[in-house]
Biopython code that builds the backbone (N, CA, C, O; Angstrom):
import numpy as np
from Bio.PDB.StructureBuilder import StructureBuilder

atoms = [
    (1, "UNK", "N", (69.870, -34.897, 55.505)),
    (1, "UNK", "CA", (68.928, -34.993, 56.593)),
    (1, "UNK", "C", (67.513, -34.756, 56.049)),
    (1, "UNK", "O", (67.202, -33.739, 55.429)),
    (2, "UNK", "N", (66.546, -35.928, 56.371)),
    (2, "UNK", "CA", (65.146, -35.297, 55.765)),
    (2, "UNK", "C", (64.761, -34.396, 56.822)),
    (2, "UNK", "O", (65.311, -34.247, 57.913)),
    (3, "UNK", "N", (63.718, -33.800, 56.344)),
    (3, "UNK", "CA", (62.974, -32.463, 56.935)),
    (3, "UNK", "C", (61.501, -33.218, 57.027)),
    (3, "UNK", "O", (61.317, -34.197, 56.304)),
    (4, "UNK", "N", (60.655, -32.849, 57.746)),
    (4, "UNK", "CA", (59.231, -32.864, 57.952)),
    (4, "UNK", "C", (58.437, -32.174, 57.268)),
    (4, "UNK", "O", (58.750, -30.992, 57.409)),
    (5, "UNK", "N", (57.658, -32.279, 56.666)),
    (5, "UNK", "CA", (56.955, -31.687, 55.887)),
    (5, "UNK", "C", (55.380, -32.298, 55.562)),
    (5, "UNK", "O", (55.128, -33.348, 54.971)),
    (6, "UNK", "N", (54.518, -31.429, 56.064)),
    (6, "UNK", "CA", (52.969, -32.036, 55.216)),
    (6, "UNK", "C", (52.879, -32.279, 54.182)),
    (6, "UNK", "O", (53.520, -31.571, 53.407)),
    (7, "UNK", "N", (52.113, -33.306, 53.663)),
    (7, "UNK", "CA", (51.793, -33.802, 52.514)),
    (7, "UNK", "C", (50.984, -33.055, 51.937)),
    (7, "UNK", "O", (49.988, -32.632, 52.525)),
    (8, "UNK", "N", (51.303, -32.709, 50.490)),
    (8, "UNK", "CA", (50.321, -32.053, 49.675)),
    (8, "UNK", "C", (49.587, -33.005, 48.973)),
    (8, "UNK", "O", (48.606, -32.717, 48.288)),
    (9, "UNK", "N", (50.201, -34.577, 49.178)),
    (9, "UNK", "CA", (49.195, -35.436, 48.651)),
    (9, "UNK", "C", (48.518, -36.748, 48.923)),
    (9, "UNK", "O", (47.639, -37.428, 48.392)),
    (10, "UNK", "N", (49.526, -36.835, 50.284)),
    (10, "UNK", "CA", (48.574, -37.991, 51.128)),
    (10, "UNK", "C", (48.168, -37.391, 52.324)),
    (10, "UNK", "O", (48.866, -37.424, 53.338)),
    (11, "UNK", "N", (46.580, -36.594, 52.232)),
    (11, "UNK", "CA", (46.150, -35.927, 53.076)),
    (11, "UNK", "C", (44.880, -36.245, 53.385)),
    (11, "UNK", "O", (44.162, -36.515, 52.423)),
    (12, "UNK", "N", (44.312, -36.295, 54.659)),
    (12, "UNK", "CA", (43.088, -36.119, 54.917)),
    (12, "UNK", "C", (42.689, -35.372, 55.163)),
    (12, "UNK", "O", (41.716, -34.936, 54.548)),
    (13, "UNK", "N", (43.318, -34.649, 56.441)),
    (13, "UNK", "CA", (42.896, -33.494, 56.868)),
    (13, "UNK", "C", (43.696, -32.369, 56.603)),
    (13, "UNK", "O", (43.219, -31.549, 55.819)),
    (14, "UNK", "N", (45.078, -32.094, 57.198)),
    (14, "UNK", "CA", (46.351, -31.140, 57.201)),
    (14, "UNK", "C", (47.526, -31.993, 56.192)),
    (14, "UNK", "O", (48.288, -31.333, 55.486)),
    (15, "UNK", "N", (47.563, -32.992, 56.200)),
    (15, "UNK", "CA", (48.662, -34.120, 55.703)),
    (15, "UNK", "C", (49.789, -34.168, 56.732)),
    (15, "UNK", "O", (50.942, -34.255, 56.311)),
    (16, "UNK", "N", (49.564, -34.120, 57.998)),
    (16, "UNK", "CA", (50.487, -33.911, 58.984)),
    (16, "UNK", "C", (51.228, -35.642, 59.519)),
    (16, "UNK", "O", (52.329, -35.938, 59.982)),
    (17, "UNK", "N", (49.835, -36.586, 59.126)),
    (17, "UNK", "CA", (50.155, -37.627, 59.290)),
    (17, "UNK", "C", (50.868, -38.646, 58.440)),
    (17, "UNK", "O", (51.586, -39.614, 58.691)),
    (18, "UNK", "N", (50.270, -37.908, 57.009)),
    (18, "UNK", "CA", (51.046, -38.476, 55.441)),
    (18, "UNK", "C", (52.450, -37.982, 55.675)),
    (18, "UNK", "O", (53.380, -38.763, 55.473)),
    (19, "UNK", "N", (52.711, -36.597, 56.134)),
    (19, "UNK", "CA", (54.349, -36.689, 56.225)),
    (19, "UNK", "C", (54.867, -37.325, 57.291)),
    (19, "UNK", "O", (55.859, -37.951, 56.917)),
    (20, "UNK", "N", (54.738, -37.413, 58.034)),
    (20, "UNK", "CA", (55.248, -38.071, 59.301)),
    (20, "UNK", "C", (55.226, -39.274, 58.875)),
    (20, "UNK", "O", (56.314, -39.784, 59.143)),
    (21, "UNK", "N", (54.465, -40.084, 58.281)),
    (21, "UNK", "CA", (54.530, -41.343, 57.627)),
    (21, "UNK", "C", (56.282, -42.142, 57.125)),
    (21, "UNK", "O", (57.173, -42.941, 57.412)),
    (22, "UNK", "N", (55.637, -40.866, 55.952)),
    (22, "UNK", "CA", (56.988, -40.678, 54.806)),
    (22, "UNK", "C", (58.278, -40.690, 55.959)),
    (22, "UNK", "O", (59.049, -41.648, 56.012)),
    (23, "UNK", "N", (58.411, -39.448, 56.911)),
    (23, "UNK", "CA", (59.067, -39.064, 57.272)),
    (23, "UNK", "C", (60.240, -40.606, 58.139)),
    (23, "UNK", "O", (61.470, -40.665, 58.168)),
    (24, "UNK", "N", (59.180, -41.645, 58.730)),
    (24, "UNK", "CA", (59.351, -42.697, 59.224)),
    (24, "UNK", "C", (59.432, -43.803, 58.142)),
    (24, "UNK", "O", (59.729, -44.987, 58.307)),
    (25, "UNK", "N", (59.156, -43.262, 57.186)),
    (25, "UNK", "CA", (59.038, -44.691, 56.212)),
    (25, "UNK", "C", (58.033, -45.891, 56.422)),
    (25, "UNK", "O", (58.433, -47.046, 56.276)),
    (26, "UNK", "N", (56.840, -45.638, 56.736)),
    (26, "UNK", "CA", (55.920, -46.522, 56.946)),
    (26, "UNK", "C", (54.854, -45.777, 56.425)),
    (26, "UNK", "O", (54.737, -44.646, 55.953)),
    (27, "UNK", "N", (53.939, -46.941, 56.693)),
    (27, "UNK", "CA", (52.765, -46.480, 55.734)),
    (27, "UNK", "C", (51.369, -45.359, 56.522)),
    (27, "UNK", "O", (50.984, -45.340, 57.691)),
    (28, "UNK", "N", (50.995, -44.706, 55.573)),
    (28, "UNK", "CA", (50.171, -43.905, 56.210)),
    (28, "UNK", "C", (49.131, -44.106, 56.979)),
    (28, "UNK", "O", (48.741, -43.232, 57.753)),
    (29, "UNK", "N", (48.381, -45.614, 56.835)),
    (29, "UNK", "CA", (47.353, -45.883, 57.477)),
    (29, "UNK", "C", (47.620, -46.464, 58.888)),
    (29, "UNK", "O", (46.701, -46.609, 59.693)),
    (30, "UNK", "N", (48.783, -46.762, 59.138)),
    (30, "UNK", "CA", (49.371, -46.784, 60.764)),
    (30, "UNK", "C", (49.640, -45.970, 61.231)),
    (30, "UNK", "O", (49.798, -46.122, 62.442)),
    (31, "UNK", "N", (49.879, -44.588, 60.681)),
    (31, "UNK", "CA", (50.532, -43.381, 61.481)),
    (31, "UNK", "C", (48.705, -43.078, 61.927)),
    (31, "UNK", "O", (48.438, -42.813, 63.099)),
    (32, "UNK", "N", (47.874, -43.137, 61.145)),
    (32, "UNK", "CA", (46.149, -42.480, 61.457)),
    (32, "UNK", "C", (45.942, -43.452, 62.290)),
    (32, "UNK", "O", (45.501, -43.057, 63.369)),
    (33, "UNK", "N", (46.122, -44.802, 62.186)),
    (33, "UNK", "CA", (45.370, -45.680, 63.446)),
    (33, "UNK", "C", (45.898, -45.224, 64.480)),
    (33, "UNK", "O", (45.219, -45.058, 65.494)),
    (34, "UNK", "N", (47.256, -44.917, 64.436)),
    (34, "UNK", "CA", (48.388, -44.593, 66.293)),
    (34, "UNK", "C", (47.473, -43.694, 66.671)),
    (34, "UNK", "O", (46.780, -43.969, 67.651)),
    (35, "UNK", "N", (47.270, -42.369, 65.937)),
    (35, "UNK", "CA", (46.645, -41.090, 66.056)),
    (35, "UNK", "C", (45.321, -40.872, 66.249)),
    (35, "UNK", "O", (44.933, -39.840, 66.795)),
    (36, "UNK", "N", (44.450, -41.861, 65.803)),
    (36, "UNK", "CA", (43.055, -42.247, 66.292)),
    (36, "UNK", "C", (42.989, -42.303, 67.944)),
    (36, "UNK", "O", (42.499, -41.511, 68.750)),
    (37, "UNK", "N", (43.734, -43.658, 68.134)),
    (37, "UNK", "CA", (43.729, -44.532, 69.288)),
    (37, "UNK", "C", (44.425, -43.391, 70.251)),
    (37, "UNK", "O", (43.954, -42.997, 71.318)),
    (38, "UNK", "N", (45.382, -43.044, 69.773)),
    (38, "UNK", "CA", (46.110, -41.639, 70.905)),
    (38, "UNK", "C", (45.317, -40.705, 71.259)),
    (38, "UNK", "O", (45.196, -40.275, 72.406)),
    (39, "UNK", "N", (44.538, -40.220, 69.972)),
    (39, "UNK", "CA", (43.314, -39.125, 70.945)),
    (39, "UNK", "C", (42.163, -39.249, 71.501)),
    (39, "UNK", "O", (41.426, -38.455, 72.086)),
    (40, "UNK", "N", (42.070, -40.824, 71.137)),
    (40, "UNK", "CA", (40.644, -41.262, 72.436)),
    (40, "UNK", "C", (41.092, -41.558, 73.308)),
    (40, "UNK", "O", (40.474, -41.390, 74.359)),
    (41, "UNK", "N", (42.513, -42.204, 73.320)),
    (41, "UNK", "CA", (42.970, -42.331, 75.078)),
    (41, "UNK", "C", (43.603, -41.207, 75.602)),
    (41, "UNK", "O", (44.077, -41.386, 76.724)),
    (42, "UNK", "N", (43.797, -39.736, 74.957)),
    (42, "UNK", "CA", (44.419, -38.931, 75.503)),
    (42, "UNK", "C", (43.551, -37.368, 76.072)),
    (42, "UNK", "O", (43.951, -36.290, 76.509)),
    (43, "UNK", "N", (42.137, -37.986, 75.768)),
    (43, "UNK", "CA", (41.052, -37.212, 76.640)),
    (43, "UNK", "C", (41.470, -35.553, 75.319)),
    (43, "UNK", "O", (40.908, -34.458, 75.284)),
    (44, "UNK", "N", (42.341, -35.957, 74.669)),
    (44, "UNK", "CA", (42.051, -34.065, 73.960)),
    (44, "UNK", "C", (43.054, -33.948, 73.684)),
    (44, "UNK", "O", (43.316, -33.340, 72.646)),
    (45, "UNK", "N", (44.194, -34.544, 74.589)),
    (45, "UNK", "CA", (45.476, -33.856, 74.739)),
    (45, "UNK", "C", (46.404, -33.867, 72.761)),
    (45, "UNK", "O", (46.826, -32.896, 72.132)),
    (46, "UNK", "N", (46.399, -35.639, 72.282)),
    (46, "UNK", "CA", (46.827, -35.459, 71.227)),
    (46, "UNK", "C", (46.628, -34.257, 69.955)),
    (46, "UNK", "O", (47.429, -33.578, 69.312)),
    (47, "UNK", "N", (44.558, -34.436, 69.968)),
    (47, "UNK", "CA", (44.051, -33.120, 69.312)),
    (47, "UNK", "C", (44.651, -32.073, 69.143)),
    (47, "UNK", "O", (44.794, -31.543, 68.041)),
    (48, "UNK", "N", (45.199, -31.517, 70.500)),
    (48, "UNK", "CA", (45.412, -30.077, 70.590)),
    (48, "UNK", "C", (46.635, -30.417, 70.143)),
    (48, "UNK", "O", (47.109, -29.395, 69.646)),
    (49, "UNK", "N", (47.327, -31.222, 70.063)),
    (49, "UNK", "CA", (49.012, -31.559, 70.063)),
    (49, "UNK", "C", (49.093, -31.488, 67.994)),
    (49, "UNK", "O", (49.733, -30.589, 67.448)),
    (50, "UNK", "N", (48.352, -32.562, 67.179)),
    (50, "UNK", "CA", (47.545, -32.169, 66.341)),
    (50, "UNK", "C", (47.544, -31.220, 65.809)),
    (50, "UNK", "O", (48.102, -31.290, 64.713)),
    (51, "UNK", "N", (46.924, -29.712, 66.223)),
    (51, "UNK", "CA", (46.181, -28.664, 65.451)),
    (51, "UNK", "C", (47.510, -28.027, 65.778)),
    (51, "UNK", "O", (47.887, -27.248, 64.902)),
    (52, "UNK", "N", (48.539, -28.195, 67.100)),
    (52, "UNK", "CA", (49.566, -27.200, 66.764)),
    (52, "UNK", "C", (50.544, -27.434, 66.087)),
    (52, "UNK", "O", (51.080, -26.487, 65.510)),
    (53, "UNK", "N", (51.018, -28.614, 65.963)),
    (53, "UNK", "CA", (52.035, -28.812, 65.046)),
    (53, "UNK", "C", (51.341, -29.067, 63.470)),
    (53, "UNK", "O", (52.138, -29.444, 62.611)),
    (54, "UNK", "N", (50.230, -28.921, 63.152)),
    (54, "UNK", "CA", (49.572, -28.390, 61.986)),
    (54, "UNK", "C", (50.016, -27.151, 61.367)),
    (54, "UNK", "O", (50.469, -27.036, 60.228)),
    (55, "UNK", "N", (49.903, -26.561, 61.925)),
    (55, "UNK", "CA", (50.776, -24.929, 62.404)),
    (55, "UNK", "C", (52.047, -24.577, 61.665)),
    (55, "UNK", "O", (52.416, -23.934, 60.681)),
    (56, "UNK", "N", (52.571, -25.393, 62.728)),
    (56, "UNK", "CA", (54.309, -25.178, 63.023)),
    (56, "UNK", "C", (54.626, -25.736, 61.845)),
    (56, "UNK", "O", (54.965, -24.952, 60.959)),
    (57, "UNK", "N", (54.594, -27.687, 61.428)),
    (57, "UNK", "CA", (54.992, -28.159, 60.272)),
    (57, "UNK", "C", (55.206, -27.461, 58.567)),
    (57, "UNK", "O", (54.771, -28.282, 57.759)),
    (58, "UNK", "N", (55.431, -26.937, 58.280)),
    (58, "UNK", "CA", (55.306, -26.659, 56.899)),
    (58, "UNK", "C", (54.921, -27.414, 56.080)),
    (58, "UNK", "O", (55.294, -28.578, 56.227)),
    (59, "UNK", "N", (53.990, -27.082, 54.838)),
    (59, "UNK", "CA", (53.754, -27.304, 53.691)),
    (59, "UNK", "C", (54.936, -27.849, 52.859)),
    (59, "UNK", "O", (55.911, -27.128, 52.645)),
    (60, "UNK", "N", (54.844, -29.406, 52.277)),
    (60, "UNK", "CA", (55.646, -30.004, 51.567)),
    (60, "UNK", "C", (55.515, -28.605, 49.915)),
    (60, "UNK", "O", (54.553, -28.132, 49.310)),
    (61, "UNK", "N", (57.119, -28.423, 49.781)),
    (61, "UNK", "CA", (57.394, -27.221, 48.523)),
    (61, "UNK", "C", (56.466, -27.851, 47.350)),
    (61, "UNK", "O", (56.207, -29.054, 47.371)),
    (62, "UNK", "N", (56.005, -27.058, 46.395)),
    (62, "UNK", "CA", (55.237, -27.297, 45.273)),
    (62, "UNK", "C", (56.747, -27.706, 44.300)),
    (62, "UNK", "O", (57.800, -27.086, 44.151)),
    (63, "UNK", "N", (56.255, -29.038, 43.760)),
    (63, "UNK", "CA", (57.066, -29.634, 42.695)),
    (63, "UNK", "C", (58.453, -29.969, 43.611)),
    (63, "UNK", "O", (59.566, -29.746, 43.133)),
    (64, "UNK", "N", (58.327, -30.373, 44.597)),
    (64, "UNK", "CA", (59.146, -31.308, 45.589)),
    (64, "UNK", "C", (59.106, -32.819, 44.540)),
    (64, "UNK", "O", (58.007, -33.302, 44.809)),
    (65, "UNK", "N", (59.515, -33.372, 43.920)),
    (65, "UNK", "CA", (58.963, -34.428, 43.627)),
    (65, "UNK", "C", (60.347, -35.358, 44.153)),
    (65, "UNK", "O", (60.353, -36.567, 43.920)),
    (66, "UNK", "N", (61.221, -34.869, 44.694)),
    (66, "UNK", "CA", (62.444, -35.214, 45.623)),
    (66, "UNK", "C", (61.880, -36.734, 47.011)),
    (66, "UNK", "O", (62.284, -37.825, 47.414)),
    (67, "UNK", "N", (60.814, -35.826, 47.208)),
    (67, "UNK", "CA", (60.693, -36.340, 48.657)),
    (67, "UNK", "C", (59.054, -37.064, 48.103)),
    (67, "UNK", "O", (58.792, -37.864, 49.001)),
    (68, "UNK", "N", (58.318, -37.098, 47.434)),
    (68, "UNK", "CA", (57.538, -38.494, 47.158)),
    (68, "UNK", "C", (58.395, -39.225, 46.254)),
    (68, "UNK", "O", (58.940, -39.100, 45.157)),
    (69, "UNK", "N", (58.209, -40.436, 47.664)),
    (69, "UNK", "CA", (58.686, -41.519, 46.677)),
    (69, "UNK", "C", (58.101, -42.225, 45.697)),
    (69, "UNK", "O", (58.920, -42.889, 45.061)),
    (70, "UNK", "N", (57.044, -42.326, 45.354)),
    (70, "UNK", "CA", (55.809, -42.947, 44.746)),
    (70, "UNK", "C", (56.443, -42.392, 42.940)),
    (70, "UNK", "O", (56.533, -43.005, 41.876)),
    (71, "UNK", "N", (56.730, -41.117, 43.310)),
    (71, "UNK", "CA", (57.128, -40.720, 41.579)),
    (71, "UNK", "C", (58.589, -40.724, 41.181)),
    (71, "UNK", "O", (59.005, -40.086, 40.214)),
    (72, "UNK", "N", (59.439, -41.556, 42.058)),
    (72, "UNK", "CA", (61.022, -41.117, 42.284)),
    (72, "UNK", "C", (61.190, -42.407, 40.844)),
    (72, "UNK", "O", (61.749, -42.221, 39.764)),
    (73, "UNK", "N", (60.653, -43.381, 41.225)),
    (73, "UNK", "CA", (60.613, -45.025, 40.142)),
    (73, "UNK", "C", (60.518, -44.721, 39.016)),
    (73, "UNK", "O", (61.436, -45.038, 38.260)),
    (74, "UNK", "N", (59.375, -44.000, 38.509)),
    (74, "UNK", "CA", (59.161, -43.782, 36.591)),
    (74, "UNK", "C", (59.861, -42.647, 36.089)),
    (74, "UNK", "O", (59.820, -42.378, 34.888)),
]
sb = StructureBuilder()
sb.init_structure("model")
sb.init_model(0)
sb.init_chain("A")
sb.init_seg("    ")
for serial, (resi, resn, name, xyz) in enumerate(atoms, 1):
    if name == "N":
        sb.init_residue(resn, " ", resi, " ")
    sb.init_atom(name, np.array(xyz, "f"), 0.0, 1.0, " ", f" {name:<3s}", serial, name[0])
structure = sb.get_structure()
């Protein structure tokens, strides 16, 4: 079963969106457009939704190299 986990390396802000990415298997720059567009139409609500599961999510483990796939190939 994968686990959720922030990115320690596809991050902008928290990497909440780089894991969730991963987590879905798609690419990171669609999980930030959904998440853009969600908190201008959601008056705040996503934001706050955002900063708490910032929180809650955990930090992807140091030397995880399990769960990026980018280094799983060489």
């Amino acid at each position: 079963m994968k686990k959720l986990y922030r990115s320690a390396t596809d991050k902008q802000i928290s990497g909440l969106c780089g894991g969730i990415a991963r987590w879905f298997g798609i690419d990171t720059t669609v999980v930030r457009l959904i998440a853009v567009v969600a908190a201008l139409c959601s008056f705040g609500t996503v934001v706050a939704l955002y900063l708490i599961a910032s929180v809650i999510v955990p930090k992807e483990p140091v030397g995880n190299f399990g769960f990026d796939d980018h280094y799983t190939h060489y």
